[in-house]
N, C-alpha and C positions, 0 to 999 in steps of 0.2 A: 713793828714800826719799820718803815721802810729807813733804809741806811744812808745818810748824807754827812761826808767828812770832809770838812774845810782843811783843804791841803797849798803845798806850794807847787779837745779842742775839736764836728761830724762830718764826716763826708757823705758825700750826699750820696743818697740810698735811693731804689728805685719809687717811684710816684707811686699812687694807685691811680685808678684809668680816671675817676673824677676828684680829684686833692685841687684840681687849681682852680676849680669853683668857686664864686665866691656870691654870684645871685646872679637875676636875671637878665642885668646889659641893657636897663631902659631907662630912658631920659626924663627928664621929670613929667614929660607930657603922658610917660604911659609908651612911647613908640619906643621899639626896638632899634640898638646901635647895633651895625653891622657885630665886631667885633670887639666883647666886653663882657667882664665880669668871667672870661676863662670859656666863654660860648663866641660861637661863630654862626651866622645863617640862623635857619627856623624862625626868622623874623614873628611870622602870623603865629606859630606854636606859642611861642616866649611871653609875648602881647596878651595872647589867652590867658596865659599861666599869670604875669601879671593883675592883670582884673580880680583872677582867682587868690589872689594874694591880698588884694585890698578886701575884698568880700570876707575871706578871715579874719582881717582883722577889723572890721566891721561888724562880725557876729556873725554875717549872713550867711554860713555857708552848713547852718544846724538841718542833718537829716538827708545835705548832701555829698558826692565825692568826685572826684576828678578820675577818667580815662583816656591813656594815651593812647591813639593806637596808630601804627605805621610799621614799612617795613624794618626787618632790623638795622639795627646801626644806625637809625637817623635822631638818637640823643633822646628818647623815652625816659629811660635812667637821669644822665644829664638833668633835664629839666625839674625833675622829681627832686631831683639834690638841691638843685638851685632854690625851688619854690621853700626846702626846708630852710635854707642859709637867707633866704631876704624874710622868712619869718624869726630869724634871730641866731647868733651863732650857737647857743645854748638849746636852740630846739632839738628836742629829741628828733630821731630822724632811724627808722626800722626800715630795711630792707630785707625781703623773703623773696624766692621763685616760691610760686604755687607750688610741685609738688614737693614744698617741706613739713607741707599739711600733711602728708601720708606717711607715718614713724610705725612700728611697732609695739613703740614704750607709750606714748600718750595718743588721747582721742584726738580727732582734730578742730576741736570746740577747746579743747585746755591749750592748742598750739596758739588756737586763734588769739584764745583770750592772754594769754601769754605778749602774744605781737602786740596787743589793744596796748595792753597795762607797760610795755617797753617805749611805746610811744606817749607817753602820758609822763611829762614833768612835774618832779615839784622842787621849785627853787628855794634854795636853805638859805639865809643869812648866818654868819656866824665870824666870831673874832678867832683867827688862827697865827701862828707861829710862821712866816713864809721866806724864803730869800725868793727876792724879787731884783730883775737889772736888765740891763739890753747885753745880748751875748756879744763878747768881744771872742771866743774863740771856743771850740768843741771840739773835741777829741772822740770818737768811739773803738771800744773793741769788742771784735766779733770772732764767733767761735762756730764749728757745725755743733745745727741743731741734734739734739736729743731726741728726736723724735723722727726727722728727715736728715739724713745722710746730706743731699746734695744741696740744703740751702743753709745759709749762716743766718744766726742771731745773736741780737748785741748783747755782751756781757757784762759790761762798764762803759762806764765816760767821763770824760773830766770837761767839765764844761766852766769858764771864765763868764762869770756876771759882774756888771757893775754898774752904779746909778754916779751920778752926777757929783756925788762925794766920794766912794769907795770900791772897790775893787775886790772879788773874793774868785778864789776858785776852788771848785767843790768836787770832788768824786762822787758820784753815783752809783749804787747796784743798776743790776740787772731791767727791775720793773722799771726803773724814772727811764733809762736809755733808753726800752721801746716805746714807752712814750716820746722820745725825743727824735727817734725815726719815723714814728707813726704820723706825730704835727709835722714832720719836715721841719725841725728848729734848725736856723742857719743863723751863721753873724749879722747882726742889724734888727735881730728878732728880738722882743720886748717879751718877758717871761716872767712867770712864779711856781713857785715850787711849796709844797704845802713840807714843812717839815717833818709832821706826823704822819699822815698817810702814803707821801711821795707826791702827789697828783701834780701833773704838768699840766699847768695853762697857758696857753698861747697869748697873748695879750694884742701885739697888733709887730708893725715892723717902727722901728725908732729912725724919727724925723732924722733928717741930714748927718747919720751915722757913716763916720769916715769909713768903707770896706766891704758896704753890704751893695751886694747885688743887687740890682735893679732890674725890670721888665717891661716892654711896651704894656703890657697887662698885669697889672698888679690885684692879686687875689686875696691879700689880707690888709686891713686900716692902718693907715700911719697915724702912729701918739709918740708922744713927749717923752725924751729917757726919763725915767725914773729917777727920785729924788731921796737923800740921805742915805741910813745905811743900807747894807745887802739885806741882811735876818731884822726882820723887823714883825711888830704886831701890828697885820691889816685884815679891817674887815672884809670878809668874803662870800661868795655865793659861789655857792656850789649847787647843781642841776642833777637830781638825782630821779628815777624814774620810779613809778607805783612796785614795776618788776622786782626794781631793787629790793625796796622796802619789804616785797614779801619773801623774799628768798633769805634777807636779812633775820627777820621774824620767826620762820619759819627753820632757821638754821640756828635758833634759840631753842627752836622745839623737838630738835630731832632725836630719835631714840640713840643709846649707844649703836644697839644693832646697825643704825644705819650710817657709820661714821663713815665705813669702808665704802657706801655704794655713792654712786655719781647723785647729787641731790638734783641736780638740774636737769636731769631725766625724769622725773618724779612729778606727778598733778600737785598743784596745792589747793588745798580743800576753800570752801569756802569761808568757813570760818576765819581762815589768816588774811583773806583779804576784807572780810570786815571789819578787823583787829585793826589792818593797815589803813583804807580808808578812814576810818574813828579817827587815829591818831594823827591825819593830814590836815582834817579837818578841824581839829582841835588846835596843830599847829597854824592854820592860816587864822581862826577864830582869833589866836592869841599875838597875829604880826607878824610870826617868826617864819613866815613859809608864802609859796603862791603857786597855783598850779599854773603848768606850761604846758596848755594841747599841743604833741606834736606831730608826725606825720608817719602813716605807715603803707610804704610801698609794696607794692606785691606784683611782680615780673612774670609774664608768662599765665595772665588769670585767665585765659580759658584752660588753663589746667584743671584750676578747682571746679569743685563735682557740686551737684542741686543742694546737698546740706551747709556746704562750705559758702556757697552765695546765700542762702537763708541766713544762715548766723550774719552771714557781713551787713543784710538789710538790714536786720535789726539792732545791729549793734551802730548802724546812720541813726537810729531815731532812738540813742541813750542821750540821757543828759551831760554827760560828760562822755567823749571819746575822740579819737584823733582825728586828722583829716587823713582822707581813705584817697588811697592815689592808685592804680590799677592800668595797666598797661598791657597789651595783644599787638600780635600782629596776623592776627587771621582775622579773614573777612565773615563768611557764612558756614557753620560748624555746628557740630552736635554739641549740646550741652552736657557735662561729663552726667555720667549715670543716668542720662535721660536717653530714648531716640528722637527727644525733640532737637531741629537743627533752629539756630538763631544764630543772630547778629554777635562776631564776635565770639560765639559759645558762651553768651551771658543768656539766664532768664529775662525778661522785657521789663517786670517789676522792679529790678533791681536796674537796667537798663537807664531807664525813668529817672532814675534818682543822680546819674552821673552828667557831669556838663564832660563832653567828648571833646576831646583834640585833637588833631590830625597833625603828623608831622610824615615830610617828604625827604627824598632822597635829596644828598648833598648834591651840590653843583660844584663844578673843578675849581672858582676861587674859593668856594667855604672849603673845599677838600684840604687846599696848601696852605690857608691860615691855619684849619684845624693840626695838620702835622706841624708847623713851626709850634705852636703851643705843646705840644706833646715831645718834642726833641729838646725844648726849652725843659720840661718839665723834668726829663732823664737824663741830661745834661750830655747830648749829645748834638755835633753841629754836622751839617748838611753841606755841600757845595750847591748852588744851584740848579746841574743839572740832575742832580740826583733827588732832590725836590722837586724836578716837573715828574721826573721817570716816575717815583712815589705818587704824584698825582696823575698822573695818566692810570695806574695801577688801579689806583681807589676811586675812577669812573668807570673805568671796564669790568673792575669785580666788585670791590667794595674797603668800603670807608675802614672797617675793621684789617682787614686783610695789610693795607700799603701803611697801619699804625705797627700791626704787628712784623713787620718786615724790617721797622728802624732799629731793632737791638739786634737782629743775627745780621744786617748789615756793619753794622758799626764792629761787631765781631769780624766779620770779615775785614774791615779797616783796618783793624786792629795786629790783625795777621798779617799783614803787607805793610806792618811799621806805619800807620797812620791813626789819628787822631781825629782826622775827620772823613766823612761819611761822601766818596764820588759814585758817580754813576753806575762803573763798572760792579760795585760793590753791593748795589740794589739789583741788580741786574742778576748777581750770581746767586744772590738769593733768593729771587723770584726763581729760580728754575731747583733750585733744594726745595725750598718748600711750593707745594699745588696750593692756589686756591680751589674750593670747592668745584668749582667747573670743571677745573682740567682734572682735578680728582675722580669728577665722573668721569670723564674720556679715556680715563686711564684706567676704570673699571669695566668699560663698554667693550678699549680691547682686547684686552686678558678674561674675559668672562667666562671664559670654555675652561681656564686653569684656574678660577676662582672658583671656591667652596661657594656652595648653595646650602 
């Protein structure tokens, strides 16, 4: 049982590259806003993705999948995130590169099926034990990891909730804290905490809460503080995946011999996923359950090889499976294990079955809205010129590159007694670190002292 003691405050921790997502930024018409929903630009991309969002949830999209393809960095990922968040915040949502198909522990027909059943929801009703409130204050403590030397991981936290009657503050182990860095819980966030399990729910941010930060772009719903006490009995849904259920199942079944080995390197046979199906379906039969198709992306799919695209065709035309989201950025390419060259390095059959989207390189205003979202998001500020210099950067080399340059700038702020991020400080960073370019030219002329 995870450990929560009501006693007598989080600093914010670094983002991931898409946390401030929150859907696709279009207006009731279907057209894309410039800037919205944590997306900037890809107007015509987004618009597709849209469509492809109403067609879900319309049924129509049985037998089919979406491919993005463009060069890197122009928001492939991004969009995939989004189309999973505007089908609901509870959608499963599976991210893989292509080659995680290629293990030595499993075939890669058990990785696939693996991804299918993680992306495949089924949402529980049930009555649980929760403290639930809008955060008035968070505390965490972090310690080096156990595992990695140079990063910390949170140990504790004392986080203050409270609803509209009462007031509690709770200490926390280990698990609830990563979860509370993981959602980015801050003050003005609306929360519940499952007492038995730990699970952190994010609920939304609390209406006109005196102290919580605000943003031109706001990535999560504003609701109502909560009402009565903190620890109360509320119904809840919890979204649990086919995956779960068999690893669950399957970890009733395990031999002693295998207590010691990693289970989740391991096939699971067919049998336990029959076991598990029966009994989802027995749950939805009887009210207590519903299934939620979610989405399974996969990065980099001219990776996978002729077997790896057979299984994927077939598994568009099961009666239940995810929506299949697939993303390249090559144009004309051999298809892996074949020396046929195609479109993409996809087979044509499989080809056929996907509605294709095209996304393009940023332009220099999507470049500087996309960085102020990304400095918002790591809680670092910018002077203006230091923001065009970053945007000059990410037209000449790339979008990725002048995102990645805002934290060893701000380090260098940092070093010169500053708190915020000037020109000179992006400037001395672009010349520590190459982008790829100058990194060729710097192998072009040392080549005669470089190993071959």
């Amino acid at each position: 049982m995870a450990e929560i003691r009501e006693i007598r405050k989080i600093e914010r921790e670094r983002a991931s590259i898409h946390s401030h997502i929150s859907g696709l930024g279009l207006d009731e018409k279907g057209k894309a806003k410039f800037k919205a929903d944590g997306l900037v630009g890809q107007t015509e991309a987004r618009e597709a993705a849209g469509i492809v969002v109403q067609l879900i949830k319309q049924g129509k999209m049985a037998g089919k999948g979406v491919l993005f393809v463009g060069p890197p960095g122009t928001g492939k990922t991004a969009l995939a995130v989004a189309i999973a968040k505007e089908l609901g915040e509870d959608t499963p949502f599976t991210t893989m590169n292509a080659s995680e198909v290629y293990s030595t522990e499993l075939k890669k027909t058990e990785i696939l099926t693996q991804a299918i059943r993680k992306s495949i929801g089924v949402r529980i009703k049930q009555r649980r034990i929760v403290y639930e409130g809008v955060v008035k204050d968070v505390k965490l403590k972090v310690a080096r990891s156990r595992l990695n030397p140079y990063a910390v991981m949170p140990r504790e936290a004392q986080i203050v909730l409270a609803t509209k009657d009462e007031e509690k503050t709770l200490n926390v182990g280990d698990s609830i804290a990563e979860q509370l860095v993981q959602l980015n819980v801050k003050k003005g966030d609306v929360i519940w905490i499952d007492a038995q399990t730990g699970e952190v729910s994010k609920v939304g941010k609390a209406k006109g809460f005196e102290g919580a930060k605000t943003y031109d772009i706001e990535t999560i719903r504003q609701v109502d503080i909560p009402t009565g006490p903190v620890k109360k009995e509320k119904e809840t849904t919890i979204t649990v995946t086919l995956h779960d259920l068999d690893l669950n199942v399957a970890a009733r079944n395990i031999s002693i011999t295998a207590l010691f080995s990693f289970f989740t390197e391991r096939e699971i046979n067919s049998e336990i996923r029959e076991s598990v199906d029966k009994l989802v379906k027995d749950m939805i039969n009887r009210g207590e359950a519903e299934l939620v198709p979610g989405v399974l992306f996969i990065d980099d799919a001219h990776m996978l090889d002729i077997e790896a695209f057979s299984f994927l065709t077939k598994a568009l035309e099961a009666d239940l499976a995810p929506i299949l989201i697939l993303a390249t950025n090559r144009g004309i390419t051999k298809i892996r294990g074949t020396d046929i060259e195609s479109p993409h390095g996809m087979p044509l059959d499989l080809l056929d079955r996907l509605l294709i989207i095209p996304t393009r390189p940023y332009t220099a205003d999507e470049i500087r809205e996309i960085l102020k979202i990304r400095a918002d998001e790591i809680d670092v500020h910018l002077e203006e010129k230091a923001l065009e210099t970053l945007t000059k950067l990410g037209v000449e080399y790339s979008l990725r590159y002048s995102v990645q340059l805002l934290e060893p700038s701000y380090v260098i702020a940092q070093r010169n007694g500053r708190n915020v991020i000037k020109e000179e400080d992006v400037l001395e960073a672009s010349k520590l670190f190459s982008d790829f370019r100058r990194s060729v030219e710097y192998v072009k002329e040392y080549e005669k002292l470089l190993l071959k």
